[in-house]
C-alpha positions in Angstrom: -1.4 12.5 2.2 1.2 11.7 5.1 0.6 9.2 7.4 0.4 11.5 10.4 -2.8 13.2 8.7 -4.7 9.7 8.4 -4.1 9.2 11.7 -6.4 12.0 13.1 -8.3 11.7 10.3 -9.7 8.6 10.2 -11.1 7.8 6.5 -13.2 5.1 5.1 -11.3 4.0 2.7 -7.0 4.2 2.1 -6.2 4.3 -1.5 -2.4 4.3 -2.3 -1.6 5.1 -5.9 2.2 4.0 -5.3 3.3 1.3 -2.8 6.3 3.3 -1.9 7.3 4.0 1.7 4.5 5.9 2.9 2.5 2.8 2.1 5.4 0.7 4.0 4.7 3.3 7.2 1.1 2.8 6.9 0.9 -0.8 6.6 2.5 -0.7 10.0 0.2 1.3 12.1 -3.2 0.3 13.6 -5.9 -0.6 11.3 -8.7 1.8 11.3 -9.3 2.1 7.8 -9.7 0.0 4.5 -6.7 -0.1 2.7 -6.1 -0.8 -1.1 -2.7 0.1 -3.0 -2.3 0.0 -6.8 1.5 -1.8 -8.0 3.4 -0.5 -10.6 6.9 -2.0 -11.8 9.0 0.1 -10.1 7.8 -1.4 -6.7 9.2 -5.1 -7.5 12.9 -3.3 -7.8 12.7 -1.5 -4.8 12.7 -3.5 -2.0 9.6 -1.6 -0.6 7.1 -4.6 -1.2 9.1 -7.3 1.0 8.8 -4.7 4.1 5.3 -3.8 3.6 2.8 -6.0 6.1 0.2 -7.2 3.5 -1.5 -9.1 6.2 -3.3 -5.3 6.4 -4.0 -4.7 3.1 -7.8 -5.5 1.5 -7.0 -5.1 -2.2 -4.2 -5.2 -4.3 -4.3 -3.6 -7.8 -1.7 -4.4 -10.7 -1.4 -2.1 -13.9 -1.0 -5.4 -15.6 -1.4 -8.4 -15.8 2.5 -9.8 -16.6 3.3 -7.5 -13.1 0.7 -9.5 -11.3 2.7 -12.8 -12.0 5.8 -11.6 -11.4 5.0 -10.5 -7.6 
């Protein structure tokens, strides 16, 4: 879902299945929602993570462990 979309639509919960650059954009805008993203290894390569604002961000998923520890 774009970002523009959650911002009429105000849901619940956010859940991003990739921290890529729509999650970057929404980690930027006003809080109005829960937000939880899920990090896969591409992420630590692509520079995407260092401009997100995690400050926003409720939970943080890993698909494994080993990723956990290196981020």
């Amino acid at each position: 879902m774009a970002i523009e979309a959650i911002k009429e639509w105000i849901p619940d919960i956010v859940f991003c299945e990739w921290a890529g650059p729509e999650f970057v954009k929404l980690t930027h805008q006003p809080k109005r929602s829960r937000i939880i993203v899920r990090i896969h290894g591409y992420e630590l390569d692509s520079g995407l993570l260092e401009q997100a604002d995690f400050s926003v961000v409720d939970d943080v998923i890993f698909v494994s462990r080993p990723l956990k520890e290196q981020c």
